[in-house]
N, C-alpha and C positions, 0 to 999 in steps of 0.2 A: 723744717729742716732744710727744706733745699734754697729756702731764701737767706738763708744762715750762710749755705756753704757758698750761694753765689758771691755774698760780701765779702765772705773771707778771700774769698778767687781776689775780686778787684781790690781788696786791701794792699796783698800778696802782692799784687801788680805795680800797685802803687810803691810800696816801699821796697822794693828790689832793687830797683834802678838808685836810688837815694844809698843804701847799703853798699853797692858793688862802688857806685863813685865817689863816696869816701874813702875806700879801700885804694880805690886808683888812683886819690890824690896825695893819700899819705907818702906812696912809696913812687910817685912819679918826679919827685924831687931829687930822687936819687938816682934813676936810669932811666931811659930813653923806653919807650914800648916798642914791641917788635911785632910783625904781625904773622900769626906761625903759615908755616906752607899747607895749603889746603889739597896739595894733588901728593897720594902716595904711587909710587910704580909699581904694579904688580906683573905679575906671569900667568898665565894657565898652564897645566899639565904637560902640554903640548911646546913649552916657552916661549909662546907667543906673548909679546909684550903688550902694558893695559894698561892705563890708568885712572882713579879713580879718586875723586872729589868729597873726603871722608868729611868735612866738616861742613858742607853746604847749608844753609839756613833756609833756604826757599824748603817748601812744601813737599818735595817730593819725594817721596820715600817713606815718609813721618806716619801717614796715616794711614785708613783702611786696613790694608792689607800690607806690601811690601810694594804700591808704587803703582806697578802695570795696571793692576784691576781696575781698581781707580783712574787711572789715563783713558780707559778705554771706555768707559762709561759712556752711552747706556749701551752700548756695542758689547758688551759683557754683564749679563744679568745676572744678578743675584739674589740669595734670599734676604740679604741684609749685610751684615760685616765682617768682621773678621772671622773667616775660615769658615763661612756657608757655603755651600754650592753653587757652581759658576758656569756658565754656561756663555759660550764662544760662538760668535759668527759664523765661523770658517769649519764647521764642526765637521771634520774628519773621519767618518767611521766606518774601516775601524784604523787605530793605529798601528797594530802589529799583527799582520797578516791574516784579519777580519775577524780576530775570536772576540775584542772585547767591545759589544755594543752595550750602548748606555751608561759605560762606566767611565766617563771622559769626566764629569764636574768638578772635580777638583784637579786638573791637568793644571790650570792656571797657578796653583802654587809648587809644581812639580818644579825640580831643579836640575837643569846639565850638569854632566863632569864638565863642561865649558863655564861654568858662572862658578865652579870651587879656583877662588884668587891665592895664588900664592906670593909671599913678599919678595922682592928682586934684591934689596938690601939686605945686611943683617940687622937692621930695628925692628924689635918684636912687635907687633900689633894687636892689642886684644879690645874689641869691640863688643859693650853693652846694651840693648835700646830695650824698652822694656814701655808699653802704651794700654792703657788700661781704659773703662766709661764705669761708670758709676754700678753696671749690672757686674759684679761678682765672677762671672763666670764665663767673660768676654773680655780678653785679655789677646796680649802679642808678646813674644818674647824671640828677641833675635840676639843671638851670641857668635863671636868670630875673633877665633883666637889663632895666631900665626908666627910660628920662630921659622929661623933661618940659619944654620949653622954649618958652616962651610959649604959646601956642594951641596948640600941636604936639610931641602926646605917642609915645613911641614903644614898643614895647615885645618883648620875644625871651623865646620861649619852649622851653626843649631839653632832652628825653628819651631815655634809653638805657635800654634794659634788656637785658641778657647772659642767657643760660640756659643750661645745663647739667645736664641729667638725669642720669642713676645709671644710666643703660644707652648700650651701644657709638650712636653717631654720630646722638643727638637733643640738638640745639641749635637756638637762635632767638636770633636778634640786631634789634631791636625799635629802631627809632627816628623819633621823634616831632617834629619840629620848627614852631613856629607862629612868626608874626612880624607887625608890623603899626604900620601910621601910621593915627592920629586927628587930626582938626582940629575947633575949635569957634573960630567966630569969630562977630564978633556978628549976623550976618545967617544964616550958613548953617552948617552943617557936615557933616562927610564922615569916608571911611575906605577904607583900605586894605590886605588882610587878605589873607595867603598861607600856605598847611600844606603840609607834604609827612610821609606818613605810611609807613614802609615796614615792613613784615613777613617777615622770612625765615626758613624752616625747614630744617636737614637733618635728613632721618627715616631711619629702615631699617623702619618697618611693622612694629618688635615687638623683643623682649630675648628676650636668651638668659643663659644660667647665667655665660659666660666674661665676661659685660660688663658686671662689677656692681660698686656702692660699695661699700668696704672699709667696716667696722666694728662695732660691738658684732651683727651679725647673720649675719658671715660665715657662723659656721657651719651655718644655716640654708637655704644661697642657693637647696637646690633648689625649694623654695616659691617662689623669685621666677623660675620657669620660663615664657617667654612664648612666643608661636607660633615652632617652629623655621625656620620661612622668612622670611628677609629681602629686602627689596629693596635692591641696591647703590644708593648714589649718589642716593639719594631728595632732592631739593628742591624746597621752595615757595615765592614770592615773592608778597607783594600788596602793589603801591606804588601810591599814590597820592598825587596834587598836587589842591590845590583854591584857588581863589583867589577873593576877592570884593571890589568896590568900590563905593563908593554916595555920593551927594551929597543932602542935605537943606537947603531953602529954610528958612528957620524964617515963615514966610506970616503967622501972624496971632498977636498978644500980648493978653492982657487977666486982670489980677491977675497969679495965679500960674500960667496956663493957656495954652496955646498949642498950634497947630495947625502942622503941618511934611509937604513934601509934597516927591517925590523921585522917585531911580530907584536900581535896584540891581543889579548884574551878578554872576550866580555860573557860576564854569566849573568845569571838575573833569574828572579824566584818573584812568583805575583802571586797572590793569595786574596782571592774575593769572596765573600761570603755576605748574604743576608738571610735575614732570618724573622718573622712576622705572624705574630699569631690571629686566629679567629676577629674576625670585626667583633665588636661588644654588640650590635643589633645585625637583624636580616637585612636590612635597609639595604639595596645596594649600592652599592660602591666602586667602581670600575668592574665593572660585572666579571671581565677576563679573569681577575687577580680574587675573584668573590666569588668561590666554587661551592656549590651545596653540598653538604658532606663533610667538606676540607677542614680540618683544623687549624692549617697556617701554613703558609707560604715560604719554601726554602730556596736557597742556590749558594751553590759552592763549585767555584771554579778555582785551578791552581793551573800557571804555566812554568815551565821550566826550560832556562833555553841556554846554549852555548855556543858563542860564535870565536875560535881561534881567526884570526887573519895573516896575510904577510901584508907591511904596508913599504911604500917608498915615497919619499919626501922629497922634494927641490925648493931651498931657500934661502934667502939670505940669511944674514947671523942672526940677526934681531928677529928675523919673522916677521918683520913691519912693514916690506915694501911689495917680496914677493914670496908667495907660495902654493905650491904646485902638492896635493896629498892623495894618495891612491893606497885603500886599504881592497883584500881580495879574501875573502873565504867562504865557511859553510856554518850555514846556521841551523841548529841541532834545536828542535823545539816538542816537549810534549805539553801537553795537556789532558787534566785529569778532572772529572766532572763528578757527581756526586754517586754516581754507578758506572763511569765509562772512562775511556783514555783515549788517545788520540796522539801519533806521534808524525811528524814532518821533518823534511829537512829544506833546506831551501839556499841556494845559491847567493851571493853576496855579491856587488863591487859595487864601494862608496869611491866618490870623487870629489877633491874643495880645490878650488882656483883663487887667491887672493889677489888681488893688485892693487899698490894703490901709489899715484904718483902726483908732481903739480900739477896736474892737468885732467886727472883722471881715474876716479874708483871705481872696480870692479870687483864681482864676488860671483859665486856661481856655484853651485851643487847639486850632485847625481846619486841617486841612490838606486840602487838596479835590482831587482831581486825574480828567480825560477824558483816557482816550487809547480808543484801539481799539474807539470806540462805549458803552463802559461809565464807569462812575462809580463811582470810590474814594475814601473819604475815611479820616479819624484824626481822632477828635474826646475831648476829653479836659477835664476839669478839677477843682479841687480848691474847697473851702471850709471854713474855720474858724474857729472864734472862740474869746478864753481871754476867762476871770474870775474873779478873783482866784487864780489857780493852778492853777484846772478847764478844760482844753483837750478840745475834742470838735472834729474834722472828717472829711470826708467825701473821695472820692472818687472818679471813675468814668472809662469811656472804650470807646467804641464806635467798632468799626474794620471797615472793609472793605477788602482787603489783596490787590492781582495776586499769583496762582500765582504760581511758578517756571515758566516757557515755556520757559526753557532749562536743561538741565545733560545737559550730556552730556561724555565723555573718550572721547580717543582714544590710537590708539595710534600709532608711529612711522608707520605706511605713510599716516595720514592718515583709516583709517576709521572714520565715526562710529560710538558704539556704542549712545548710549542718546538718546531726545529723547524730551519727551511735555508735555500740557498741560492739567495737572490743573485745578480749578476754585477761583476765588475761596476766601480765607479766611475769616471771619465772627471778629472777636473781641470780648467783654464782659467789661468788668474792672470791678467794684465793691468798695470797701469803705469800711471809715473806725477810727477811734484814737480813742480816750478815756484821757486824760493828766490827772495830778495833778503840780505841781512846784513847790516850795518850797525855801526855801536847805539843806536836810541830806537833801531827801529828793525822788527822781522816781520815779511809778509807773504803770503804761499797758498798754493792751492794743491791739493792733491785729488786724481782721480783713480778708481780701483773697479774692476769688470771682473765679476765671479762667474763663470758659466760651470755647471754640475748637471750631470746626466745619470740616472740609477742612483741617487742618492738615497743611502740608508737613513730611515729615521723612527722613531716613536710613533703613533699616531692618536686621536685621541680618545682610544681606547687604550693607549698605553703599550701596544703592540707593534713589534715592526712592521712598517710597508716602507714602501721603494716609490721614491717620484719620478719620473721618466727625465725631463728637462726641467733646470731650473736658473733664471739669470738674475744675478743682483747686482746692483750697481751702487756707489760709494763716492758721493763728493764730499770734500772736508775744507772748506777755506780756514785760515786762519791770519790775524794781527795781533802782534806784542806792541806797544811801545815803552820806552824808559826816558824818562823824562826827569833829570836830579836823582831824589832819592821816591820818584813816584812810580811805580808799573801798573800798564793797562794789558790783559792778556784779552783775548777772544775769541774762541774757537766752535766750528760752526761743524753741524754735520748732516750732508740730507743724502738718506737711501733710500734705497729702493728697489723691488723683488717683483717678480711674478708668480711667484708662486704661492704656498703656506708655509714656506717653511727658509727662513726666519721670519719671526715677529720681530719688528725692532719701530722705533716711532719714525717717521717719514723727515718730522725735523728735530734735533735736538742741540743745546749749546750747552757752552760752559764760559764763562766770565768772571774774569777776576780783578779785583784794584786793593793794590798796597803799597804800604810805603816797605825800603830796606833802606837801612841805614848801619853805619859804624859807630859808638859813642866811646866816650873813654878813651879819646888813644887809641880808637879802632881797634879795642879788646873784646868790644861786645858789638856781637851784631845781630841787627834783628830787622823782622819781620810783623805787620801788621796791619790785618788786610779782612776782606772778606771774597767769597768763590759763591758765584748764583748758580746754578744747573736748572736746565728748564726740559720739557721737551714735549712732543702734541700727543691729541689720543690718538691711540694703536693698540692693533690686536695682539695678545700677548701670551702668554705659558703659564701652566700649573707643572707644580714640581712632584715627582712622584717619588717620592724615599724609597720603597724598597726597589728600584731601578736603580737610583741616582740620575734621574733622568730628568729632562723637561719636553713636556707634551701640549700640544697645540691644545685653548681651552676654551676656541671660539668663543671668545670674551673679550670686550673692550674695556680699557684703562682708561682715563681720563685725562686730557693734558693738565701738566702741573710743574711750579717750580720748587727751588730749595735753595737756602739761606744759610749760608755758614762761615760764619764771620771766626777770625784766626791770628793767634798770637802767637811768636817763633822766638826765639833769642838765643845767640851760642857768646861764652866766655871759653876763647882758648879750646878746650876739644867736651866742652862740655855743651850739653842744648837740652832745651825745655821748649815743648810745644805744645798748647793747646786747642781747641776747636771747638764749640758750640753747634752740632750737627741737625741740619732741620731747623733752624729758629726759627723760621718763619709760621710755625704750628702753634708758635706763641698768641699768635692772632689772627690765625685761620683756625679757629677751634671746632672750626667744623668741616676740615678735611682732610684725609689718610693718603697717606703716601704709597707707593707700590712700585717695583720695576715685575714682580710676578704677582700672579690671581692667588689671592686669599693670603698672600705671605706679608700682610701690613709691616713696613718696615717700623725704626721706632720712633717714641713722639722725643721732641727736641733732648739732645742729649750732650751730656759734656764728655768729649773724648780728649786725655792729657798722655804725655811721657814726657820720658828723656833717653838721652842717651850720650853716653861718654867712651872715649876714645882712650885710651892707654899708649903712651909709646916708650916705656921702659920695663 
């Protein structure tokens, strides 16, 4: 069967191009071809103007996930593909004033009210893309649909992602929904902005030999031997709703400038729960989470928060060159745990500086926050300037960050097992990129200095500790060239920490060579290439499901690379992409791939979609 379906692929391949350029030559006798505009204008909420390149034919976007994940590879680990568990570098914890540790893995698919695109015309936009592999139950589905009718634009935005691992009963079913009305009318304007964001897992806490993907590694399986004990019936959920509204006056005009003064309301509702029954043996198993007696393992945590503000705004009309934003209020938060509550309030002032000129961008943001007598902030920004093709900027950001005051699980009867309340984080990020870019040729280095003090973490018992000091460093060179219709990309990345906490490989790259090209009267354009990933051994993470966490597993990985040759083509607002992921397991039949311990990614696999664009 699968040597069936491969032919039918390159059949497919073959006769497509011969089909489409008959079609283009019957009807090109009679009109000229036109090549449609690839950049639509959009807005955010806020009308800050954006534009976006809906019909691009390179790679990006297409596959894995929604793009990012994938760029940042292996600097972002996973269990595997679409909609696993992900785990970040820069791992923050916690994000909202230290209640949620351990529940960051899927933050990578999380989405701003800043990334909900509203149309600036009135041409409706309704976007399909839809990307599937051969397993059933490992699917992506992205929909984006947008009218615009007088003053009053509307816009929906909706995410699926399906997952399906290579071992018995780990699934997550990931989705993503945002939605929202804008108004601009001549005196004032507003908006109204709702997400709901839900994450759920079934785990069993580990693989065994009996519950593995079939293929070129069968006969291998006892190497993908994971902890003999399982938890039945393991699930995690983290749903959340957030919504926000806001009206601005537009107060004073003069030239191209104007001052805008308002209010803004943000609510938000988190809902995390897991739930795990008895291991099926004694055997232990994270001993922490393997209590004698215990039937199984719970936690439920819910927050509840409300932040009114007043904000004031200095900017141009368009929002493009300058803006000046100061939101002020009180943010109202409780939290309710599986026998207890807990209620705060906490002092607010955000601040965003944009600028951007011939000579010179800049960005910059404050987030200021009092609660509990003390004083937190996030202070961050960038600057840069190009000329004539020579690009140098900078960047930095200095954080003071609430502990974790809570994490603790329990079990059925109700008793708590762990609480504690470690001390503030301390974080300092500096670096900056120097870039060369001309029409055949990009060239760049970037460097990145992480220094963290008290940082919150897992440990490998699966238990929070606290590291004292920790420094990491991040060089990244990169080369593109385009040469005709041929591109060479290259991108390199070597880090490095003192501490244990990240694992990531000391070298890793990523390499690519394709042809693009126009055919037909440059109605059809495509792509055709392949992407290497390599990277060395390093010590690396087990993922522990009912956390959602990744914990250090004093374990080494092996250096190893991966082959995935790739075929792209768009007609007009239509595209068809596919991938052959891992080929090179075709003839390495005796070795397993990994970015975590025991989480065997899978053996070569065919990942395809499409997606199509509507503009009426």
């Amino acid at each position: 069967m699968p040597k069936q379906f491969v032919k039918l692929i390159i059949v497919w391949f073959l006769t497509t191009p011969w089909v489409v350029a008959q079609t283009e030559l019957q009807s090109s006798e009679q009109s000229e071809s036109t090549e449609i505009n690839d950049t639509i204008q959009y807005t955010d909420y806020q009308l800050r103007a954006k534009d976006d390149i809906i019909t691009d034919t390179t790679l990006q976007g297409n596959f894995h996930t929604t793009g990012p994940i994938e760029d940042q590879w292996p600097h972002l680990m996973t269990l595997g593909y679409s909609g696993s568990p992900v785990y970040g570098p820069q791992y923050y914890i916690p994000k909202d004033a230290g209640w949620d540790l351990g529940y960051r893995a899927f933050d990578p698919y999380r989405k701003k009210f800043d990334d909900l695109l509203f149309i600036q015309d009135g041409l409706p936009i309704t976007k399909v893309t839809y990307i599937q592999t051969p397993q059933v139950n490992q699917s992506i589905f992205d929909g984006y649909f947008a009218r615009k009718i007088n003053d009053v634009s509307f816009a929906l935005d909706h995410n699926r992602y399906n997952y399906t691992g290579d071992y018995l009963n780990q699934k997550s079913y990931n989705t993503i929904f945002h939605t929202g009305l804008t108004f601009d009318k001549e005196k004032w304007y507003g908006y109204i902005l709702f997400a709901s964001e839900v994450f759920q897992q079934n785990n069993n806490g580990g693989i065994t030999t009996d519950s593995l993907y079939f293929g070129p590694q069968q006969d291998i399986y006892d190497n993908r031997a994971g902890y003999p004990v399982q938890f039945q019936n393991g699930l995690s959920r983290d749903d959340s709703k957030t919504g926000r509204a806001g009206f601005m006056l537009k107060a004073l005009r003069f030239r191209n400038y104007g001052v805008n003064i308002g209010a803004r309301v943000d609510v938000g509702q988190r809902q995390i729960s897991t739930t795990s029954e008895a291991p099926r043996t004694e055997e232990a198993f994270f001993p922490a989470y393997n209590i004698s007696g215990v039937d199984g393992l719970n936690t439920y945590l819910k927050k509840t928060s409300v932040l009114p503000g007043a904000v004031l705004e200095f900017s141009d009309s368009a929002r493009s060159v300058f803006t000046l934003r100061s939101l002020t209020g009180i943010h109202l938060n409780q939290l309710n745990f599986t026998d207890d509550s807990e209620n705060w309030q906490e002092f607010v002032q955000q601040g965003d500086l944009n600028f951007q000129s011939e000579y010179i961008d800049l960005s910059s943001h404050l987030d200021l926050r009092i609660f509990d007598n003390k004083l937190y902030f996030d202070l961050s920004g960038e600057i840069g300037t190009n000329w004539r093709g020579f690009g140098v900027s900078g960047h930095a950001a200095l954080k003071r960050t609430a502990a974790p005051w809570l994490f603790r699980y329990q079990n059925f009867s109700g008793d708590k097992t762990w609480a504690n309340s470690p001390p503030s984080m301390f974080t300092q990020l500096l670096g900056g990129t120097i870039q060369y870019e001309s029409e055949k040729l990009t060239a760049g280095i970037s460097l990145s200095q992480l220094f963290q003090s008290n940082l919150s973490y897992l440990n490998e018992q699966g238990l929070p500790d606290t590291i004292n000091q920790q420094t990491s460093v991040t060089i990244s060179p990169e080369l593109r060239l385009h040469l005709g219709i041929f591109h060479l990309e290259n991108e390199l990345a070597f880090r490095s920490s003192d501490g244990v906490h990240p694992y990531y490989p000391t070298l890793s790259g990523r390499h690519s060579i394709y042809i693009e090209d126009k055919w037909f009267k440059n109605r059809m354009h495509l792509n055709l290439g392949l992407t290497v990933y390599w990277k060395n051994a390093h010590q690396t993470y087990y993922y522990l499901p009912y956390t959602q966490s990744f914990v250090p597993a004093n374990q080494m990985l092996a250096g190893e690379y991966r082959v995935h040759p790739f075929f792209a083509f768009r007609v007009r607002t239509f595209k068809f992409f596919i991938r052959m992921e891992n080929s090179n397991l075709f003839w390495q039949k005796n070795t397993i791939l990994y970015d975590t311990y025991h989480y065997p990614l899978m053996d070569p696999a065919l990942r395809l979609g499409i997606e199509w664009i509507f503009r009426n």
